[in-house]
DRENPA-3360 file (N, C-alpha, C; in nm, 2 decimals, always signed):
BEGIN
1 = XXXXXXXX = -0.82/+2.08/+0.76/-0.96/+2.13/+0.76/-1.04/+2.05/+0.65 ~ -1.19/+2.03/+0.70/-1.26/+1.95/+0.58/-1.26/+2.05/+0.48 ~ -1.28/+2.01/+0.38/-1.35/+2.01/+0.21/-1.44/+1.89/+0.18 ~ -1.56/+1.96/+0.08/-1.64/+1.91/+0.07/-1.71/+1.93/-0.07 ~ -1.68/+1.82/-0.16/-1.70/+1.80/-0.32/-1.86/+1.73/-0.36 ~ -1.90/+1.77/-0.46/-2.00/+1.75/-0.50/-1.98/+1.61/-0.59 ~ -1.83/+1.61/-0.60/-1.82/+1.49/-0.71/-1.65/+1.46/-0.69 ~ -1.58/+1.34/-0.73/-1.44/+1.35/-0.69/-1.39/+1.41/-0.80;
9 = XXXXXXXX = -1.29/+1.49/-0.75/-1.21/+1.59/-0.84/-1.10/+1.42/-0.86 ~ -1.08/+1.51/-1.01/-0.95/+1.42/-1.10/-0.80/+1.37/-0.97 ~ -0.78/+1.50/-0.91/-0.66/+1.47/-0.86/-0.67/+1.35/-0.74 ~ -0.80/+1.36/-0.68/-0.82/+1.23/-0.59/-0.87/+1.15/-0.66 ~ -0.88/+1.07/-0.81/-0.97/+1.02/-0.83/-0.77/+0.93/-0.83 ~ -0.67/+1.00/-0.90/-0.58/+0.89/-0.91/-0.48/+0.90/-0.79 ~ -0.55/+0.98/-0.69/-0.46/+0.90/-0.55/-0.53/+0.77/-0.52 ~ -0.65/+0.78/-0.55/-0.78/+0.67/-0.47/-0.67/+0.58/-0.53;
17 = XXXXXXXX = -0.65/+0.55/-0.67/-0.59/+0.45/-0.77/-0.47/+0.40/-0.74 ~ -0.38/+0.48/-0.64/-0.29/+0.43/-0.60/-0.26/+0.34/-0.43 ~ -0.44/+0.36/-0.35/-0.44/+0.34/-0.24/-0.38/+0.17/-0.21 ~ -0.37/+0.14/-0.10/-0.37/-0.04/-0.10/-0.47/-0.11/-0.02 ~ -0.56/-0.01/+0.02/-0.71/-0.09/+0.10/-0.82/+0.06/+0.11 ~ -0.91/+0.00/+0.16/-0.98/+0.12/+0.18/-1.10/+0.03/+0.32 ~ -1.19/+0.10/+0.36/-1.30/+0.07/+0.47/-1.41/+0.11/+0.39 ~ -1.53/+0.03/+0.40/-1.68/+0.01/+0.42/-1.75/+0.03/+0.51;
25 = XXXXXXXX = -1.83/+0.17/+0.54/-1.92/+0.18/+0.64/-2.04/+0.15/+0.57 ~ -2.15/+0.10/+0.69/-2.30/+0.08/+0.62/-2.40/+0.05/+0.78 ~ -2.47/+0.06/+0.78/-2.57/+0.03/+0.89/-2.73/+0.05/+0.89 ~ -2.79/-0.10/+0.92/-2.94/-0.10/+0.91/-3.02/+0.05/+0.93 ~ -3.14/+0.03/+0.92/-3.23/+0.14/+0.95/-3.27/+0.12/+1.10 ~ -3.29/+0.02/+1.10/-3.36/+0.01/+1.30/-3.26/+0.08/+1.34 ~ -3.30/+0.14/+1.47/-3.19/+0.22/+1.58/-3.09/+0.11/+1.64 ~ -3.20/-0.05/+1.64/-3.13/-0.17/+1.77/-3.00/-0.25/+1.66;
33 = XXXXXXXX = -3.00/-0.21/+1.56/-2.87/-0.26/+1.47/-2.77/-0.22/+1.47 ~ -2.68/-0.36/+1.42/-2.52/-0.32/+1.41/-2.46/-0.21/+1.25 ~ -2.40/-0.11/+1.34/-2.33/-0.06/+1.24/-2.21/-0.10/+1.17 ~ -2.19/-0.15/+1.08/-2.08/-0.24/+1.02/-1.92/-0.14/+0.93 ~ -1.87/-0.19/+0.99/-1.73/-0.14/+0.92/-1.64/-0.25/+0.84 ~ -1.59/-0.28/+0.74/-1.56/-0.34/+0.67/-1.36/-0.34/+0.63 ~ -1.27/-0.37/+0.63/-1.18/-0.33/+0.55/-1.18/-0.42/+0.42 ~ -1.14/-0.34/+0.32/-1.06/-0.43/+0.23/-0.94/-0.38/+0.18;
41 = XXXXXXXX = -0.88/-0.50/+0.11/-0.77/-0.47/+0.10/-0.68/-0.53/-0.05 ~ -0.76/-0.64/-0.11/-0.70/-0.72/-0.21/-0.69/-0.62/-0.33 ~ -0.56/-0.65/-0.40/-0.52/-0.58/-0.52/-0.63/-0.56/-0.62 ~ -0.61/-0.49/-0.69/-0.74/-0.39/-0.84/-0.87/-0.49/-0.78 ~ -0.95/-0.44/-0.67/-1.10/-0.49/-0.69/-1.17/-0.34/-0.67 ~ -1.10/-0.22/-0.63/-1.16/-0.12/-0.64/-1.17/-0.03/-0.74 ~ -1.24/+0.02/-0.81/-1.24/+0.10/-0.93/-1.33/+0.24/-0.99 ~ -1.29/+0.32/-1.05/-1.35/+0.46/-1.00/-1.40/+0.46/-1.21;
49 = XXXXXXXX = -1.51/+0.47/-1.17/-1.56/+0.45/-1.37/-1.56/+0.62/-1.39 ~ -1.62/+0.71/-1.29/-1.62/+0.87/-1.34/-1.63/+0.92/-1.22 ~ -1.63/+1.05/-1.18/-1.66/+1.15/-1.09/-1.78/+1.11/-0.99 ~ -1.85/+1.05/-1.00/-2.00/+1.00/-0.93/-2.01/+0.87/-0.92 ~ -1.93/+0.78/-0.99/-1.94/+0.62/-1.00/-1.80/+0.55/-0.94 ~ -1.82/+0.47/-0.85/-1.74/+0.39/-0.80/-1.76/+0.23/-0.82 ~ -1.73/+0.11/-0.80/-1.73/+0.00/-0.76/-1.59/-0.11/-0.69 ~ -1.66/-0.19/-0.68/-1.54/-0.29/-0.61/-1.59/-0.43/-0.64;
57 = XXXXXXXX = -1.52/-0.53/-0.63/-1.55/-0.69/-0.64/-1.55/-0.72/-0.51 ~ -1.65/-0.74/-0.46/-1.66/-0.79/-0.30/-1.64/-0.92/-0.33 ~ -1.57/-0.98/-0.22/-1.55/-1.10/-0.23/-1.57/-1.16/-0.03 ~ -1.58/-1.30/-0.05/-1.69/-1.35/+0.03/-1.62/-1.35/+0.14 ~ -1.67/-1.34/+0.25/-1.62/-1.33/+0.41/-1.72/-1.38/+0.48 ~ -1.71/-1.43/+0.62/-1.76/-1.48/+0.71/-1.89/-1.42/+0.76 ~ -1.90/-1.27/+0.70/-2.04/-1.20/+0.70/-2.09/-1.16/+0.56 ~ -2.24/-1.06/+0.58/-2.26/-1.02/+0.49/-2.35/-0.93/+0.48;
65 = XXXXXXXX = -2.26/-0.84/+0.61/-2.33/-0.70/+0.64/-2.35/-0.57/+0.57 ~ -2.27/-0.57/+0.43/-2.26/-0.41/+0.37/-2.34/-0.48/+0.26 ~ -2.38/-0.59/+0.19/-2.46/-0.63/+0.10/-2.62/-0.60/+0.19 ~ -2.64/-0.69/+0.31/-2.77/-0.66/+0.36/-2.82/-0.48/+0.38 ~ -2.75/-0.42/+0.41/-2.74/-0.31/+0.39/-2.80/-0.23/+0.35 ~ -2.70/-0.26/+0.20/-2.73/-0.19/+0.08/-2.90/-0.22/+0.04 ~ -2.90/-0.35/+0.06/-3.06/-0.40/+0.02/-3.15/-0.34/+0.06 ~ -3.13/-0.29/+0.24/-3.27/-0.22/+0.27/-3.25/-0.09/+0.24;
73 = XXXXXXXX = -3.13/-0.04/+0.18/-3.16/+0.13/+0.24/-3.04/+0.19/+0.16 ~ -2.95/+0.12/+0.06/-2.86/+0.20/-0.01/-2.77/+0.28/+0.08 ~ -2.74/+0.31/+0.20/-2.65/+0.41/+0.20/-2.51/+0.30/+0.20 ~ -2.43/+0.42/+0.22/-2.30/+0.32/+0.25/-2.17/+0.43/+0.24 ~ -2.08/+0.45/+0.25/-1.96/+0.51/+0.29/-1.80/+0.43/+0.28 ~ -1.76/+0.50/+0.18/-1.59/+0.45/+0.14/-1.49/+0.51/+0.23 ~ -1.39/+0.49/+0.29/-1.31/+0.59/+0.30/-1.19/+0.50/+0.26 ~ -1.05/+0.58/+0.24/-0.96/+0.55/+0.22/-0.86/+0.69/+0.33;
81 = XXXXXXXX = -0.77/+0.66/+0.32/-0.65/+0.71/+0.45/-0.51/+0.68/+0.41 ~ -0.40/+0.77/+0.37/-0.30/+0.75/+0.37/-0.21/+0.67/+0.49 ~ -0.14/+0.58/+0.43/-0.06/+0.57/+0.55/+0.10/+0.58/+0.49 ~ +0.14/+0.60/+0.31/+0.21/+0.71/+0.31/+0.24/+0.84/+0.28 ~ +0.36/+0.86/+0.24/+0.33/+0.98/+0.19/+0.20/+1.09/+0.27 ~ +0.17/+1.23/+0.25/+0.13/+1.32/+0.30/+0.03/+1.27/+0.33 ~ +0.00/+1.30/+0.46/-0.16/+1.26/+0.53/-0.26/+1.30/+0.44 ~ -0.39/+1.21/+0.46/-0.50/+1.25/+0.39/-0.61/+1.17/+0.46;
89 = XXXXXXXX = -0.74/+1.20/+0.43/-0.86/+1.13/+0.48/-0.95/+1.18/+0.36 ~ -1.02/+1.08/+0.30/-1.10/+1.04/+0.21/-1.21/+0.98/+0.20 ~ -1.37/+1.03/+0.22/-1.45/+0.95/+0.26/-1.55/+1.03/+0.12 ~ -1.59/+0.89/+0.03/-1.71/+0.87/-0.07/-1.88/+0.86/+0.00 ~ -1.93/+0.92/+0.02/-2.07/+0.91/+0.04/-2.14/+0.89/-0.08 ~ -2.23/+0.75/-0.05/-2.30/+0.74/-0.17/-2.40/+0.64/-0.16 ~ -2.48/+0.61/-0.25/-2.59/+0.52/-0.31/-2.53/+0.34/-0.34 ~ -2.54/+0.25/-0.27/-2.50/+0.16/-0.33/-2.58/+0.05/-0.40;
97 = XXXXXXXX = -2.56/-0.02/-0.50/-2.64/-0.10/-0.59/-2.57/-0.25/-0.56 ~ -2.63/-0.39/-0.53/-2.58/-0.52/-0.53/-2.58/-0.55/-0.66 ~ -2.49/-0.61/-0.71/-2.52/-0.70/-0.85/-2.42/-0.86/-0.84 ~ -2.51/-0.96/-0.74/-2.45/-1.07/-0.74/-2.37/-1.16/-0.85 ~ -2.30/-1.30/-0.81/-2.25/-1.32/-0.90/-2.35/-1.42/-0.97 ~ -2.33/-1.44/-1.06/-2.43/-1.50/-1.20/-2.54/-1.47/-1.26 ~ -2.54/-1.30/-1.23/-2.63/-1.21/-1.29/-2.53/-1.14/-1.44 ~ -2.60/-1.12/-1.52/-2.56/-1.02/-1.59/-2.50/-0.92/-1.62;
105 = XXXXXXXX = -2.53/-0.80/-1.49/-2.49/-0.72/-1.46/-2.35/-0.76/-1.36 ~ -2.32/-0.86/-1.30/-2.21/-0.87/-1.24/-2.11/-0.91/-1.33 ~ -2.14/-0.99/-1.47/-2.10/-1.01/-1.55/-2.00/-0.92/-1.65 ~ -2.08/-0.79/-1.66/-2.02/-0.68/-1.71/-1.91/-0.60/-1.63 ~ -1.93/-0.60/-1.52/-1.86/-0.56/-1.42/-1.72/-0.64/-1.38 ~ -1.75/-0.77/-1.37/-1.68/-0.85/-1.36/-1.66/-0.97/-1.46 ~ -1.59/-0.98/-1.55/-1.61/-1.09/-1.68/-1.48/-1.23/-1.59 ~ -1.50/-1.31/-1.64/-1.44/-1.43/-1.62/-1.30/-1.42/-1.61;
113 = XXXXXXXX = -1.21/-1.36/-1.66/-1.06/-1.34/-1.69/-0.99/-1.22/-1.61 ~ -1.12/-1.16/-1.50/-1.13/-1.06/-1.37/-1.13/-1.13/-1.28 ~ -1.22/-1.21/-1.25/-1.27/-1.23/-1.16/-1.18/-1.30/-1.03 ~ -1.19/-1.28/-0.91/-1.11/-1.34/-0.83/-1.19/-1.43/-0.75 ~ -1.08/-1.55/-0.77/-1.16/-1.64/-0.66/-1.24/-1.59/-0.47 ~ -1.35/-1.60/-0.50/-1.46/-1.60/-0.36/-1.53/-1.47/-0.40 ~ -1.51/-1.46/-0.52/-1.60/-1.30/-0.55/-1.77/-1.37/-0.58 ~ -1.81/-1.28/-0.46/-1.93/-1.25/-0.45/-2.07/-1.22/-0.49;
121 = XXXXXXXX = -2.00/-1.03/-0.57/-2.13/-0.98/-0.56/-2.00/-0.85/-0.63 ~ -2.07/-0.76/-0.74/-2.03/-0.61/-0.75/-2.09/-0.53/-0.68 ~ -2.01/-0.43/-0.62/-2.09/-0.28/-0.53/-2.03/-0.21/-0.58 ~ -2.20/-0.18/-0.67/-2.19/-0.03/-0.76/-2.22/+0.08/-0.65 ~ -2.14/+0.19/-0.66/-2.19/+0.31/-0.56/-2.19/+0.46/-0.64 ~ -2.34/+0.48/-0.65/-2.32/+0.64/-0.73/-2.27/+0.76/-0.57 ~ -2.18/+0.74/-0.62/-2.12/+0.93/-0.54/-2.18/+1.06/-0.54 ~ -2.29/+1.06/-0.40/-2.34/+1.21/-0.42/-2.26/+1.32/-0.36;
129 = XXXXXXXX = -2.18/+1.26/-0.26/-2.07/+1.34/-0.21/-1.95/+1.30/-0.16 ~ -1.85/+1.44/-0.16/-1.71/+1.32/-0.08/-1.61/+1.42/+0.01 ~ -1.57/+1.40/+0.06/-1.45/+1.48/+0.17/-1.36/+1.46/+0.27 ~ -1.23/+1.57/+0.26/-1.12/+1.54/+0.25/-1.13/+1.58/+0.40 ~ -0.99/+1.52/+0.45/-1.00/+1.59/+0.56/-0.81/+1.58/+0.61 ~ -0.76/+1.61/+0.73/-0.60/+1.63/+0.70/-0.56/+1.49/+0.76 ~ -0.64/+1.36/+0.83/-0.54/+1.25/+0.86/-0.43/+1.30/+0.95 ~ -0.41/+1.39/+1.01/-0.33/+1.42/+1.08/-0.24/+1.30/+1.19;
137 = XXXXXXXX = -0.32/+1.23/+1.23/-0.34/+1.12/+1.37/-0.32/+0.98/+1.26 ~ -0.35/+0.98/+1.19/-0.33/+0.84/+1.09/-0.15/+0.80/+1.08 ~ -0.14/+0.71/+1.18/-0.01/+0.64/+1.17/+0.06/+0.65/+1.03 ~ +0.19/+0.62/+1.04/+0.25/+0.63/+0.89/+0.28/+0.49/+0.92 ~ +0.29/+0.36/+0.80/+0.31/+0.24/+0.77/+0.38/+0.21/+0.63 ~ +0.47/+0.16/+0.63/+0.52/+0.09/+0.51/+0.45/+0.00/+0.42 ~ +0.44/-0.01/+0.31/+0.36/-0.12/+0.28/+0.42/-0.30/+0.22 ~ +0.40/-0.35/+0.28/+0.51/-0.49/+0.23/+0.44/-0.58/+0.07;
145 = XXXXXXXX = +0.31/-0.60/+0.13/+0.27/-0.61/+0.02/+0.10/-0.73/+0.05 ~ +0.03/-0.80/-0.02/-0.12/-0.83/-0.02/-0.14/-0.96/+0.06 ~ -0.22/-0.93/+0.10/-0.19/-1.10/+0.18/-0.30/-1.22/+0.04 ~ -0.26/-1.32/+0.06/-0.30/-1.44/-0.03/-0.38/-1.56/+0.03 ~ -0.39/-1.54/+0.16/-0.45/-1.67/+0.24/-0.66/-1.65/+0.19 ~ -0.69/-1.53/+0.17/-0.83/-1.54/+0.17/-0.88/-1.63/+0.03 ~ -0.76/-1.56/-0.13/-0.77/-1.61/-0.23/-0.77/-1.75/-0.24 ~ -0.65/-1.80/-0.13/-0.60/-1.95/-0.18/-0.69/-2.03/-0.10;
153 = XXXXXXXX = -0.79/-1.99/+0.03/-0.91/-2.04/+0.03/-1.00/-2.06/-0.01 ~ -1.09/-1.99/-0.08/-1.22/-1.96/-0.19/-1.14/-2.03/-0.31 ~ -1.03/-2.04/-0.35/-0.96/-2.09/-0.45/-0.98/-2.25/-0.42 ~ -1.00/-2.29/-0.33/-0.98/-2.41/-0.30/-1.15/-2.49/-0.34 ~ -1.20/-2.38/-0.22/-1.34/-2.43/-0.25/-1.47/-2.42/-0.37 ~ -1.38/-2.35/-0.43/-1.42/-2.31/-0.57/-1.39/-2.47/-0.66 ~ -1.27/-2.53/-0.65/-1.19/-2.59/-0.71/-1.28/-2.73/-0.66 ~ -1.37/-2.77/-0.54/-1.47/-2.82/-0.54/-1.59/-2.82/-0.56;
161 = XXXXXXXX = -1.67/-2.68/-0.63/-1.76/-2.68/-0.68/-1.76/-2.71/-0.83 ~ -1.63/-2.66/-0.91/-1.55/-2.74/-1.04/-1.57/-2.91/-1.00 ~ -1.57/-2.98/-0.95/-1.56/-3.08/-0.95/-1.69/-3.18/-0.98 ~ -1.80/-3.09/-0.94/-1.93/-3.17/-0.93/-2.07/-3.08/-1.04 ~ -2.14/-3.14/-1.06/-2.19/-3.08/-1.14/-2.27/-2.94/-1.19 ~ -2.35/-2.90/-1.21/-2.38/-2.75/-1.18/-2.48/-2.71/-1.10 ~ -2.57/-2.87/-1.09/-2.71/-2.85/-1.00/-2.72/-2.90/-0.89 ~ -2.51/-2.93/-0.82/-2.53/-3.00/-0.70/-2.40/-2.87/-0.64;
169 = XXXXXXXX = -2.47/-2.87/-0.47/-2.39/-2.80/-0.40/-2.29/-2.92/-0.32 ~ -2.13/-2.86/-0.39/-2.04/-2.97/-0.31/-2.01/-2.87/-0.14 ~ -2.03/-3.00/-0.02/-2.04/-2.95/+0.07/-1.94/-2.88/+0.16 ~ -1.85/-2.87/+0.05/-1.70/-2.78/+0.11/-1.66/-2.69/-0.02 ~ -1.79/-2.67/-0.09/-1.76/-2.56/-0.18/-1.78/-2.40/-0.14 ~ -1.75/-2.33/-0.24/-1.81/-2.18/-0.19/-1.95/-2.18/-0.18 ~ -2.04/-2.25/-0.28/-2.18/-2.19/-0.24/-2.23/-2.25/-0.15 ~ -2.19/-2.37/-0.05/-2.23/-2.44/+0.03/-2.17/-2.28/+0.16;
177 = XXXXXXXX = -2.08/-2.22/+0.14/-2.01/-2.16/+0.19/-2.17/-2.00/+0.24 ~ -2.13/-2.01/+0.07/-2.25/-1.91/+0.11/-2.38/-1.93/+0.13 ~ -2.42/-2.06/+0.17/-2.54/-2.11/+0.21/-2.55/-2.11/+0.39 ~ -2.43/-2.10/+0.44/-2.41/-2.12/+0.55/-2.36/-1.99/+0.60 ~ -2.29/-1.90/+0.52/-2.29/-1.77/+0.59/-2.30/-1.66/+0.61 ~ -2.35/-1.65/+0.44/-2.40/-1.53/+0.34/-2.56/-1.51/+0.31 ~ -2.64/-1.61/+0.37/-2.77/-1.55/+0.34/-2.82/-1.49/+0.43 ~ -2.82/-1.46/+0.54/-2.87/-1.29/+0.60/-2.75/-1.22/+0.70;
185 = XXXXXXXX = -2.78/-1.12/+0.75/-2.69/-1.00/+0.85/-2.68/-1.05/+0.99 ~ -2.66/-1.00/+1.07/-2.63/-0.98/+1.21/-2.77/-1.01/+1.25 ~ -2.84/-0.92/+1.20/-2.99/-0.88/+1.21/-3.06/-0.89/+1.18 ~ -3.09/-1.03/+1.08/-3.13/-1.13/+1.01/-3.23/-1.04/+0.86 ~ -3.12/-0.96/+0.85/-3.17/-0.94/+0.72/-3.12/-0.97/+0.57 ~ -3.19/-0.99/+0.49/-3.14/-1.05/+0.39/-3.01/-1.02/+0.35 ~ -2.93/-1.11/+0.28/-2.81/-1.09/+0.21/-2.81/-1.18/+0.09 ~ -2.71/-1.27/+0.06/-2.74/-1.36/-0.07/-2.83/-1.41/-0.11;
193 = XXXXXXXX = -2.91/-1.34/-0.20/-3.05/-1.37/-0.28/-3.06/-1.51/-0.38 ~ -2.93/-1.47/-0.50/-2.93/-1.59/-0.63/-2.80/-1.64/-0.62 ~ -2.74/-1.62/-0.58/-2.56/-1.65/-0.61/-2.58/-1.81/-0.58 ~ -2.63/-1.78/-0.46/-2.61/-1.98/-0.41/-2.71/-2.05/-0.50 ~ -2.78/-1.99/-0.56/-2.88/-2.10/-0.64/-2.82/-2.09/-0.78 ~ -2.75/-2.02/-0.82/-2.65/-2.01/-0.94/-2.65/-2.12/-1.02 ~ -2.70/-2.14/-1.16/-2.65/-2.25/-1.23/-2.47/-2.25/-1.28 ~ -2.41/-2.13/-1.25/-2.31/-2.10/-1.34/-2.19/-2.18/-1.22;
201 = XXXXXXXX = -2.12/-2.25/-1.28/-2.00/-2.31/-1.22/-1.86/-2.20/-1.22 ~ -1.84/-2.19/-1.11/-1.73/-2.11/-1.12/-1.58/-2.14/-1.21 ~ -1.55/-2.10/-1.30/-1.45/-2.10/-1.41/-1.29/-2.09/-1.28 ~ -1.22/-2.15/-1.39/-1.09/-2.16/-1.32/-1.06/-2.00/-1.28 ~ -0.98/-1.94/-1.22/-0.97/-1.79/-1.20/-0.76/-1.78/-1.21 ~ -0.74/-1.67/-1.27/-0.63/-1.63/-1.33/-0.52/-1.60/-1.19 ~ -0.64/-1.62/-1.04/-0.52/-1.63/-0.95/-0.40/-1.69/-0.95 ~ -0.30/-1.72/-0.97/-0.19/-1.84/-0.93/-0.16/-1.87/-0.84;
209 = XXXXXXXX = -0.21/-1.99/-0.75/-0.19/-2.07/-0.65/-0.09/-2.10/-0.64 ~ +0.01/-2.17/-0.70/+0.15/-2.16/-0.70/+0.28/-2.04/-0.64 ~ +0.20/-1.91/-0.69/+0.27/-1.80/-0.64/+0.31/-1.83/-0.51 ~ +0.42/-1.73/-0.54/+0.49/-1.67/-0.36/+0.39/-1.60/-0.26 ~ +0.43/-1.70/-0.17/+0.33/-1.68/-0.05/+0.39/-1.54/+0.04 ~ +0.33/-1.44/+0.08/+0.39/-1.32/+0.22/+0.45/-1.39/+0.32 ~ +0.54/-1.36/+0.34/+0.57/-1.37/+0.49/+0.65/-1.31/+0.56 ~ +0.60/-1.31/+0.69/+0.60/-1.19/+0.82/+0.75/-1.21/+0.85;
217 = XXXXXXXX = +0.78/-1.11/+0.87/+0.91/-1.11/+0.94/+0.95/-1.14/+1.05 ~ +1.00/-1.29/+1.09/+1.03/-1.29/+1.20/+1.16/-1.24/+1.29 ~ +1.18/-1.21/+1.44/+1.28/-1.17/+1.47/+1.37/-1.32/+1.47 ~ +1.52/-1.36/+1.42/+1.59/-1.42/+1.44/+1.64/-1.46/+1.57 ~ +1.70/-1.61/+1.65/+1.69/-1.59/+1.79/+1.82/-1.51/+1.83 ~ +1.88/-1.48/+1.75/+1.99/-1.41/+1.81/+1.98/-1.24/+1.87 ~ +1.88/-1.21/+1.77/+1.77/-1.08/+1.78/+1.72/-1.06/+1.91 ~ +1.62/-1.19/+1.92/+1.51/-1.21/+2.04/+1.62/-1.22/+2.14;
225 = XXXXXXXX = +1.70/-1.31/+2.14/+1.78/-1.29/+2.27/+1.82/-1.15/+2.33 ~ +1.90/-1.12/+2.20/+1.95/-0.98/+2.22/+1.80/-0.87/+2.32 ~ +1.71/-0.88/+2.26/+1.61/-0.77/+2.31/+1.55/-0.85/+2.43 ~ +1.55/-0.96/+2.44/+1.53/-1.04/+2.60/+1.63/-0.95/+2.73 ~ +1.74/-0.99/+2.68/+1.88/-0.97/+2.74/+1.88/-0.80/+2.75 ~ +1.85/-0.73/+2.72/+1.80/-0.61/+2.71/+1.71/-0.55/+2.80 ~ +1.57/-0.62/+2.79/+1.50/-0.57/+2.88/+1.54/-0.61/+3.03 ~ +1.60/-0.75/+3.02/+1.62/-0.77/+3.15/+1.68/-0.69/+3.25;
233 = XXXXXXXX = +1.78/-0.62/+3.19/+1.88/-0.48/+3.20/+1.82/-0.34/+3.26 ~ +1.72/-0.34/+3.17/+1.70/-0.28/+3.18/+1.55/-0.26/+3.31 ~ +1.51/-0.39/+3.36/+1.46/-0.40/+3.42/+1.53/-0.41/+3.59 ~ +1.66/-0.48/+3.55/+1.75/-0.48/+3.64/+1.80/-0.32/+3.71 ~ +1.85/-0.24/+3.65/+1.88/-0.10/+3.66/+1.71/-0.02/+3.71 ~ +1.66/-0.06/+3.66/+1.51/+0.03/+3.76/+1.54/-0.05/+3.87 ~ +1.54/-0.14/+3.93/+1.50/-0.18/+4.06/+1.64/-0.13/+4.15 ~ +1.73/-0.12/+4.08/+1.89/-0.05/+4.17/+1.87/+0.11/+4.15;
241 = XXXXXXXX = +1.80/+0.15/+4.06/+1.77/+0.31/+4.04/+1.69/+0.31/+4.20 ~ +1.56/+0.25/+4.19/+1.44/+0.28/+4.30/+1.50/+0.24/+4.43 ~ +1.63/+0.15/+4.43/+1.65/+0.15/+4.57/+1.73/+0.27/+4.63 ~ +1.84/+0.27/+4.52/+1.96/+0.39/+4.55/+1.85/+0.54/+4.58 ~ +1.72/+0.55/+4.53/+1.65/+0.68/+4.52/+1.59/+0.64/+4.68 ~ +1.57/+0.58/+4.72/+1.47/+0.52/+4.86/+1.61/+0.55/+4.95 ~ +1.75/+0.45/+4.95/+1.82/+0.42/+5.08/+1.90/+0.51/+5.04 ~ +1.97/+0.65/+4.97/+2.03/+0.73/+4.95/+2.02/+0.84/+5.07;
249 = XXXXXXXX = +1.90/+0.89/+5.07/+1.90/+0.99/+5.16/+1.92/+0.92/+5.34 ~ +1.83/+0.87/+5.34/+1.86/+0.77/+5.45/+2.03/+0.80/+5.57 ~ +2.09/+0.70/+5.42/+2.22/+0.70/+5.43/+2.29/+0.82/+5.50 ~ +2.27/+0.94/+5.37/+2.32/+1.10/+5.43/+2.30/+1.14/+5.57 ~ +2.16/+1.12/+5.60/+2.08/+1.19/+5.67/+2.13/+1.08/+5.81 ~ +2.19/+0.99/+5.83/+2.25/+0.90/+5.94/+2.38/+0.94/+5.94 ~ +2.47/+0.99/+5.85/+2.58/+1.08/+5.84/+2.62/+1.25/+5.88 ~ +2.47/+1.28/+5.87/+2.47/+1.42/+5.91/+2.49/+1.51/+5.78;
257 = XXXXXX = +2.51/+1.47/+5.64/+2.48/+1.53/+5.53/+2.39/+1.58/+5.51 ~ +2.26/+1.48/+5.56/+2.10/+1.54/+5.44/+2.06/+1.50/+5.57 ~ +1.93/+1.54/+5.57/+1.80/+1.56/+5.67/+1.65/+1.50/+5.66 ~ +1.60/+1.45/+5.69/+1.48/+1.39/+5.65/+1.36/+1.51/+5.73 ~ +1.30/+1.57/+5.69/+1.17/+1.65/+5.75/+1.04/+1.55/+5.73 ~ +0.99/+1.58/+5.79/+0.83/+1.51/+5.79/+0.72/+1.64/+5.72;
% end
């Protein structure tokens, strides 16, 4: 059953703290606009300052729909969702504020020895309300652990804006990046204002590129055979089930056992 808080209670404030992604809803004012859903997922960029204050380190993606957003009209919507431990559903309603990167205010939010390579923009969000709900239908999932391919990208192209000076855009750097895919929405509304015109050179970032890379588990072929060799079987045995169920009675009923009626 829902509940409905005026402000996050303590005891959700340190499940939020233990989640490993959460979703971003936000959508234009026009009626003819896209409604945007977002996931994220990369380790500590989400962070809860008090009962009514949220933020997160957005970091840069191929759109830049919950920033354009925010610009015309503030709303915006968190949720997070167990996937272990006891079901839950968790959705922050609230006010959201941009504070791009080489402002001030992103500064304080995010200082240099935080910062993760392809970060963006801070999304401050004051919480006017929030609510639980039972997650009932929400799959259960194990968690393995973060993926690294977004960082060691933006890490790269960052690593060519280091290269060149601070008043030139290198053309396989990030702000070339976000010149090309971060300055308006779907719906051609604004998105990156100052970031791309930024004098500030992006500082090396405390990711380690070197680290251990995720990887997926593949089945071994002795596996895949095995479950090849399996279904075949099992594909085999339906087609001898559906005949024996078809030429069975047949059979009888030419014997004088069983009877066929119409």
């Amino acid at each position: 059953m829902a509940k409905y808080y005026n402000e996050i209670p303590e005891s959700l404030i340190e499940w939020v703290r233990k989640q490993h992604m959460f979703w971003v809803a936000s959508a234009p004012l026009g009626p003819g606009g896209h409604v945007n859903v977002s996931p994220k997922g990369t380790a500590d960029c989400f962070h809860v300052v008090n009962s009514h204050r949220v933020w997160y380190q957005d970091l840069t993606g191929s759109g830049v729909e919950t920033i354009s957003h925010i610009r015309e009209n503030g709303r915006v919507t968190i949720l997070f969702h167990s996937f272990e431990g006891p079901p839950r559903i968790l959705r922050l309603y609230g006010i959201g504020t941009v504070y791009e990167y080489g402002t001030q205010e992103y500064e304080s939010f995010i200082p240099p020895e935080t910062r993760k390579p392809g970060s963006r923009a801070a999304i401050v969000i004051d919480v006017y309300q929030c609510q639980t709900s039972c997650g009932y239908a929400v799959p259960i999932y194990d968690f393995v652990t973060h993926r690294t391919q977004l960082l060691r990208s933006f890490e790269l192209k960052e690593s060519h804006d280091r290269a060149t000076t601070s008043t030139e855009i290198h053309p396989k750097g990030l702000k070339a990046y976000w010149v090309l895919k971060n300055l308006s929405s779907v719906d051609g509304l604004p998105g990156l204002l100052t970031a791309p015109d930024s004098a500030k050179v992006t500082r090396l970032s405390a990711f380690d590129k070197e680290g251990p890379r995720p990887k997926l588990h593949r089945l071994s072929s002795r596996n895949a055979d095995m479950l090849s060799t399996t279904g075949a079987a099992l594909a085999v045995g339906f087609a001898i089930g559906a005949l024996v169920a078809t030429a069975l009675p047949r059979i009888l009923s030419a014997t004088g056992y069983f009877s066929i009626r119409a």
